[in-house]
Backbone as CSV, one residue per row, in Angstrom:
resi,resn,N_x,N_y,N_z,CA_x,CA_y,CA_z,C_x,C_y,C_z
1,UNK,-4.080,29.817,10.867,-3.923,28.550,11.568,-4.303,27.359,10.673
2,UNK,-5.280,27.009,9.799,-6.093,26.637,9.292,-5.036,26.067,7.705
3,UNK,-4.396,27.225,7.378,-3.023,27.285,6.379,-2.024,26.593,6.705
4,UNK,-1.720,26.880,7.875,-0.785,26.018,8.161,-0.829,24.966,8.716
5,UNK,-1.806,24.339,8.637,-2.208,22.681,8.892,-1.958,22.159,7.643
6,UNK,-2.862,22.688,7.000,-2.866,22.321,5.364,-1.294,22.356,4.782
7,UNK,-0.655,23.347,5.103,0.322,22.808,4.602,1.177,21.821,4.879
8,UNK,1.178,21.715,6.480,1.806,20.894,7.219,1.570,19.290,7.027
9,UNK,0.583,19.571,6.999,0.029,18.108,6.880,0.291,17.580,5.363
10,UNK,-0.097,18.749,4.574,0.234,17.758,3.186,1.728,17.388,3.318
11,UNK,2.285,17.838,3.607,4.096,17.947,3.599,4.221,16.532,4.234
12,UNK,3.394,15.908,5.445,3.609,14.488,6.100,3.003,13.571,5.209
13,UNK,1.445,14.294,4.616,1.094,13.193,4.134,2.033,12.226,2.818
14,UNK,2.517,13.812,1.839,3.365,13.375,1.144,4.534,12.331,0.992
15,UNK,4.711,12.687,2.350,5.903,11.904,2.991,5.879,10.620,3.217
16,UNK,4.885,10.679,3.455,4.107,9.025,4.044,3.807,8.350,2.690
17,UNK,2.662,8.991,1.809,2.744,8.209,0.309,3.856,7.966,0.138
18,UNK,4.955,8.921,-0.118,6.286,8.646,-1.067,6.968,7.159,-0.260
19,UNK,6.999,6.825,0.976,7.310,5.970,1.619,6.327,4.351,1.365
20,UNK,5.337,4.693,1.337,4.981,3.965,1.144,4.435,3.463,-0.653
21,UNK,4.797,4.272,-1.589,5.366,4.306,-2.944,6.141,3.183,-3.036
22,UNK,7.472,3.732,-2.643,8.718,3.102,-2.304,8.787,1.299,-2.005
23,UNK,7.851,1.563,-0.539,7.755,0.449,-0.162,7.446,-0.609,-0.672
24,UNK,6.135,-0.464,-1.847,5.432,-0.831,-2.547,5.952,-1.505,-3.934
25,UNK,7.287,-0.773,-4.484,8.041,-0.726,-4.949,8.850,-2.068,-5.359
26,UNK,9.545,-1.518,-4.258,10.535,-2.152,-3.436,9.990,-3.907,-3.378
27,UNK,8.738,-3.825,-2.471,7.918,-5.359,-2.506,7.914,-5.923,-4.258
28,UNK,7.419,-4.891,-5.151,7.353,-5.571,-6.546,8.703,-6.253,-7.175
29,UNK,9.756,-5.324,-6.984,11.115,-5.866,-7.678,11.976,-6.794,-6.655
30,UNK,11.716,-6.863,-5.661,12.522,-7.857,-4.732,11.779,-8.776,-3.834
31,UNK,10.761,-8.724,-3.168,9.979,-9.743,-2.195,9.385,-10.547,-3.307
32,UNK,8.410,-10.200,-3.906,7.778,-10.799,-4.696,8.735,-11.491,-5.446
33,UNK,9.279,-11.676,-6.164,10.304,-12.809,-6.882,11.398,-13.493,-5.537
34,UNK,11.441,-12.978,-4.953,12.116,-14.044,-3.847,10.794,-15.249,-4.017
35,UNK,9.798,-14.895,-3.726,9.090,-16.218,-3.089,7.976,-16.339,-4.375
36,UNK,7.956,-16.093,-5.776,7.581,-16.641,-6.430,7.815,-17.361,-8.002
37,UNK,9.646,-17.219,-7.928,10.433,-17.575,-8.542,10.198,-19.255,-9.084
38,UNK,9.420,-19.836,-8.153,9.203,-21.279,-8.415,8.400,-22.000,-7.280
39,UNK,6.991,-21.208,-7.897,5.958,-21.699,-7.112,5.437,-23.180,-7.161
40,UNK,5.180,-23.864,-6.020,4.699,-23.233,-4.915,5.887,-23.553,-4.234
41,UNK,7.262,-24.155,-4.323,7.899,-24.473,-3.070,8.930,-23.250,-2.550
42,UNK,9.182,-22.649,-3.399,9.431,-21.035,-2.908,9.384,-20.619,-2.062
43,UNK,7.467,-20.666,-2.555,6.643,-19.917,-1.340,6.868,-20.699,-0.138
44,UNK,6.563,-21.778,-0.051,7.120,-22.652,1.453,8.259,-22.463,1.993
45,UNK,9.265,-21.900,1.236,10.460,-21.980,1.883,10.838,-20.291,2.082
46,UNK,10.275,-19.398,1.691,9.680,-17.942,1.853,8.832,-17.881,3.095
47,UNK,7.708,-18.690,3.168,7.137,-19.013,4.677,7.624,-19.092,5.828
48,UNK,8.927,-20.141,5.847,9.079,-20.587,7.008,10.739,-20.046,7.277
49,UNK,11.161,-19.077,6.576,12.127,-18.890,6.460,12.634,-17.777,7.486
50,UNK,13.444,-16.851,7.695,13.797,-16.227,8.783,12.826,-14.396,8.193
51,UNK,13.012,-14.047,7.869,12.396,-12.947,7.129,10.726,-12.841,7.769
52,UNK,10.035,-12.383,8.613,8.459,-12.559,8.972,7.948,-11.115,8.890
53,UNK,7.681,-10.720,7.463,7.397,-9.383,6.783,5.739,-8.731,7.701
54,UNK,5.187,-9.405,8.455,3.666,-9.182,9.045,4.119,-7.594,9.436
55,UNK,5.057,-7.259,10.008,5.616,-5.324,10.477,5.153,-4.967,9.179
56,UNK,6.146,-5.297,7.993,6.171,-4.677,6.500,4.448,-3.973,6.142
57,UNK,3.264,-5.282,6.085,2.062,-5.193,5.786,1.288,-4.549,7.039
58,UNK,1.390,-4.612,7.917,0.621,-4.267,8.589,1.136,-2.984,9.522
59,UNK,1.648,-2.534,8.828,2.261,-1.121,9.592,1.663,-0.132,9.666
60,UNK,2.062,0.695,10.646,1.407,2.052,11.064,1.584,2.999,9.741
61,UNK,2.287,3.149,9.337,2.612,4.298,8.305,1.277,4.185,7.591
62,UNK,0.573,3.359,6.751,-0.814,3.642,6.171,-1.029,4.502,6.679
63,UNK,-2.056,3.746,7.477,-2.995,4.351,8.698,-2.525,6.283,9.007
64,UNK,-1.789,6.284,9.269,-0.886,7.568,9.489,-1.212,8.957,8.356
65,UNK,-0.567,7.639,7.523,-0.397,9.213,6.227,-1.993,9.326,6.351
66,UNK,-3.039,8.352,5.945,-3.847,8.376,5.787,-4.912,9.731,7.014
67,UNK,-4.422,9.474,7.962,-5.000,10.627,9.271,-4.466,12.127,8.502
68,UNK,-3.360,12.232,8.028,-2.200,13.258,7.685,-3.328,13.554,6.508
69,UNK,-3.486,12.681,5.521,-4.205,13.095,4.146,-5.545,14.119,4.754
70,UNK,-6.379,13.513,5.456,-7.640,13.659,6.047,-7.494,15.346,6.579
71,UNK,-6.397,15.658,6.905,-5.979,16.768,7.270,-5.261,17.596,6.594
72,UNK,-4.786,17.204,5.808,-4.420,18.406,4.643,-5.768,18.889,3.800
73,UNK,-6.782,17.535,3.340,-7.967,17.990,2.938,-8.142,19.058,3.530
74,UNK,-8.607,18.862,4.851,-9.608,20.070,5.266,-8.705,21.637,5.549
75,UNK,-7.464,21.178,5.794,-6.694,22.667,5.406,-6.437,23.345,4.763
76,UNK,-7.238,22.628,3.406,-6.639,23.218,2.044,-8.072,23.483,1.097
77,UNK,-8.688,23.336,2.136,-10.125,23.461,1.473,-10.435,24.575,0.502
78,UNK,-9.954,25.389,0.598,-9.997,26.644,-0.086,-8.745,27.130,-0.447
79,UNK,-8.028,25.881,-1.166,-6.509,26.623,-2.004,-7.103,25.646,-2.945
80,UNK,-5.867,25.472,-4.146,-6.335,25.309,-5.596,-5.635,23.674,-5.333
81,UNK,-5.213,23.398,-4.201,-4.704,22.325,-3.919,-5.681,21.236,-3.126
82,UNK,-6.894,21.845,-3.133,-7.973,20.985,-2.215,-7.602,19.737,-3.673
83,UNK,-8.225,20.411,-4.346,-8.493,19.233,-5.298,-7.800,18.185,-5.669
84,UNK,-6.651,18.322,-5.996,-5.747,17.204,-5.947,-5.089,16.310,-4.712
85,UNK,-5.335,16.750,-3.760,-5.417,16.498,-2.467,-6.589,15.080,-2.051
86,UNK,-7.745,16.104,-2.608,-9.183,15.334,-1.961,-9.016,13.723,-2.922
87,UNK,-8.475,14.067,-4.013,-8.748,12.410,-5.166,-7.771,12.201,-4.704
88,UNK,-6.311,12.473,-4.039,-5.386,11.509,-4.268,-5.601,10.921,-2.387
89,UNK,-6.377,11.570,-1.568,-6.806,10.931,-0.309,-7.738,9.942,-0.983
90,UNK,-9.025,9.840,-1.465,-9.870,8.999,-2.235,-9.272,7.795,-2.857
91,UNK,-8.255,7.818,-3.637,-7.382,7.025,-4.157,-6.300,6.403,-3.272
92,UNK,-6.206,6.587,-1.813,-5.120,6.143,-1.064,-6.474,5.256,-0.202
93,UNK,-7.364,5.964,-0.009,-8.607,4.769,0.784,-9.045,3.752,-0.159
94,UNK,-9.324,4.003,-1.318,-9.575,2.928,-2.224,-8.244,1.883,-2.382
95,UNK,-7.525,2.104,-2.416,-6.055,1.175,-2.173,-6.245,0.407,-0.611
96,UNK,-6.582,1.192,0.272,-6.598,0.489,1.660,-7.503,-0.553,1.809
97,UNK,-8.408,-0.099,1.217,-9.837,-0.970,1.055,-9.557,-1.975,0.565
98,UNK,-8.939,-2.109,-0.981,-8.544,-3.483,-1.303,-7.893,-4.154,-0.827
99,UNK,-6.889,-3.650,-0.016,-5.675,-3.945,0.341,-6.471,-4.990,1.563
100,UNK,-7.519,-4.956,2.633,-7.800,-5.107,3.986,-8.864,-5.786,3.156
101,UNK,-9.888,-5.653,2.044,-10.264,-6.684,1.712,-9.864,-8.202,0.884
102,UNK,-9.054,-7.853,0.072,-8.324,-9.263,-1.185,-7.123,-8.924,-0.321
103,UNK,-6.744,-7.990,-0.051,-5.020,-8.840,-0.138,-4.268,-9.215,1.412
104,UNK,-5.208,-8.721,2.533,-4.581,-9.079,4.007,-5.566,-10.904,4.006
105,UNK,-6.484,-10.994,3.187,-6.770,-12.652,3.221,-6.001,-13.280,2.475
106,UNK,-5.074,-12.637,1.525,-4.367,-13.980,0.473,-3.139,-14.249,1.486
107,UNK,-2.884,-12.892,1.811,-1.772,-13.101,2.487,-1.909,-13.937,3.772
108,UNK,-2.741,-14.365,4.335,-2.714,-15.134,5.682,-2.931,-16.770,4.611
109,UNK,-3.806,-16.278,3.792,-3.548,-17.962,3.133,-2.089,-18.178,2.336
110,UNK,-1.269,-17.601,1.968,-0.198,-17.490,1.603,0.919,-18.175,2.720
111,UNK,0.485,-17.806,4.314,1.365,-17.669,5.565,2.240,-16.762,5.614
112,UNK,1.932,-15.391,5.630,2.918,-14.262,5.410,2.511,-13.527,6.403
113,UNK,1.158,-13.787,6.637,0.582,-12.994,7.960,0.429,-13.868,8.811
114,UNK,0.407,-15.101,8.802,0.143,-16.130,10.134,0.623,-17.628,9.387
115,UNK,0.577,-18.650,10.083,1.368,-19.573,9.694,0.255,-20.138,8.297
116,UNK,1.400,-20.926,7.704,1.077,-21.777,6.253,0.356,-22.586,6.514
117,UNK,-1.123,-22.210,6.095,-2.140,-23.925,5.876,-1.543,-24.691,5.221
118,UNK,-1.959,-26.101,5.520,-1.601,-27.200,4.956,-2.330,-27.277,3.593
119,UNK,-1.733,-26.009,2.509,-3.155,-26.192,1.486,-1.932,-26.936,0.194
120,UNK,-3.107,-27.431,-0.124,-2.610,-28.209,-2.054,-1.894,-27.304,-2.850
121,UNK,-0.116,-27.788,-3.203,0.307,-26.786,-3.560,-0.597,-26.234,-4.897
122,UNK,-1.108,-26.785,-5.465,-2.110,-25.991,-6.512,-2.959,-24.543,-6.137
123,UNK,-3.556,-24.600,-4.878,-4.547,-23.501,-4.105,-3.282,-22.588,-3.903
124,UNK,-2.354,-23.266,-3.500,-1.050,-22.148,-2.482,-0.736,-21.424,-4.086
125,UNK,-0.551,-21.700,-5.277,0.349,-21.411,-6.453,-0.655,-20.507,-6.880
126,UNK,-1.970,-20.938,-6.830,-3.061,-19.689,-7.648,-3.504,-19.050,-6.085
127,UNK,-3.404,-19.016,-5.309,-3.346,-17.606,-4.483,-2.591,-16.933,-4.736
128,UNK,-1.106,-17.370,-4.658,0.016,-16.202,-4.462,0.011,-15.873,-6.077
129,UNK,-0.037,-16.303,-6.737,-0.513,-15.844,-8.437,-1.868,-14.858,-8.306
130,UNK,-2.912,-14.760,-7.802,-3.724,-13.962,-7.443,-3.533,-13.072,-6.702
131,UNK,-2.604,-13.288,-5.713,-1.936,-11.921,-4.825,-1.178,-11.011,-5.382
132,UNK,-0.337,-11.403,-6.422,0.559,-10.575,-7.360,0.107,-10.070,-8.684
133,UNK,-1.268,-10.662,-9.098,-1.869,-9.553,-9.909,-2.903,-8.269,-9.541
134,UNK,-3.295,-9.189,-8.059,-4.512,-7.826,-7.204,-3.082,-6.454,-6.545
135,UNK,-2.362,-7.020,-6.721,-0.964,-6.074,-5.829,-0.733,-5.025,-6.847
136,UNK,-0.293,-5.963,-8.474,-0.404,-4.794,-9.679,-0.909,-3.684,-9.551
137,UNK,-2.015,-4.277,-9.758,-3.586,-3.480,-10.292,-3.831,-2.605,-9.670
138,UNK,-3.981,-2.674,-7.933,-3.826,-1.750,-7.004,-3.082,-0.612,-7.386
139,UNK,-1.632,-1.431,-7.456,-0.155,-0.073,-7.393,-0.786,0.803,-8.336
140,UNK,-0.928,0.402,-9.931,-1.133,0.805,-10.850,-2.412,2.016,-10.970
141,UNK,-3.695,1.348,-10.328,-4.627,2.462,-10.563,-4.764,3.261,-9.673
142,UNK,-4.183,3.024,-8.216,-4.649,3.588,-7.227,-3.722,4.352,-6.639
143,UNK,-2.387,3.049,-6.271,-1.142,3.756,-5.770,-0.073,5.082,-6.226
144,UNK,-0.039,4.635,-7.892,1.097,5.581,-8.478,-0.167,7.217,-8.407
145,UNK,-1.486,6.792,-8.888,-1.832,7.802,-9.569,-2.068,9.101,-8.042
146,UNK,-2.933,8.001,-7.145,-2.379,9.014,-5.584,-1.465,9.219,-5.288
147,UNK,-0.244,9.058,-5.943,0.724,9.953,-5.172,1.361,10.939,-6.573
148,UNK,0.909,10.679,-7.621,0.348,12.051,-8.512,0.323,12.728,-8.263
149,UNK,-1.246,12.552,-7.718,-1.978,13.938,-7.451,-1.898,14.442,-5.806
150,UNK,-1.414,13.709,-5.302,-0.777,14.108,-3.885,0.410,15.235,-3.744
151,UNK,1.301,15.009,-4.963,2.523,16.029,-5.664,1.654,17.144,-6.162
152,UNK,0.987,17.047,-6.900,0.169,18.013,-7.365,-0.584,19.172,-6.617
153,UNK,-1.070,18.615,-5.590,-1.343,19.057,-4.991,-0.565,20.047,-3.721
154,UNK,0.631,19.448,-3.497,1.547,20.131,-3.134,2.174,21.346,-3.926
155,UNK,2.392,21.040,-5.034,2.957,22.151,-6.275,1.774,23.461,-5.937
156,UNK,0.451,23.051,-5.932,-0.856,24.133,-5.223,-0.901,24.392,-4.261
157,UNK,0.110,24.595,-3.332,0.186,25.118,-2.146,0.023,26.777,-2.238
């Protein structure tokens, strides 16, 4: 019983990283240069424009895979797949963490999550310039490498 959680679950959780990989992706080569092509009025016109991405960021799928990860851990506790499993869950909470600490505040000062302060386009130009290097950095150390070892861990089934 216990086996087949573990497997089951890694199989969603997988599913859920790779989606949200994608997603992540996807935001780097196309959202992000929509609205920072020529900051800051871009971004204002990215703001108020028809497109209101708040579903995109604040979606269930995290949260999800993340329950899914939590549960392949403990199903796999004793296959050769715990391990790559347990860091690439570790590495998907450390992404969330930043994500709900730096980057769900740039984004409400941005107006992507709630409407556009009336801020100096200078503040608006080095936020969203600060939002797109904390977004990097994230993908880079946290995102690609958990879903690594999330594969990896699957291959140890």
């Amino acid at each position: 019983m216990l086996r087949a959680l573990g497997i089951i679950s890694t199989w969603i959780y997988v599913l859920g990283a790779s989606i949200l990989l994608g997603a992540t992706i996807y935001q780097m080569m196309v959202v992000v240069p929509a609205f920072t092509h020529s900051l800051p009025d871009s971004m204002v016109q990215f703001s108020a424009g028809p497109v209101k991405p708040p579903a995109f960021w604040t979606s269930p799928i995290g949260p999800l895979t993340g329950f899914f990860g939590i549960l392949a851990v403990v199903g796999t506790r004793k296959t050769a797949a715990f391990r790559y499993l347990l860091l690439s869950v570790v590495l998907a909470f450390l992404a969330e963490i930043i994500t709900i600490v730096w980057v769900y505040p740039m984004l409400r000062q941005m107006g992507i999550t709630g409407a556009l302060s009336p801020a100096a386009n200078d503040a608006l130009t080095a936020v969203t310039r600060r939002w797109v290097l904390v977004d990097q950095i994230r993908c880079a150390l946290l995102v690609v490498p958990g879903m690594v070892t999330a594969l990896m861990g699957l291959r140890h089934l």
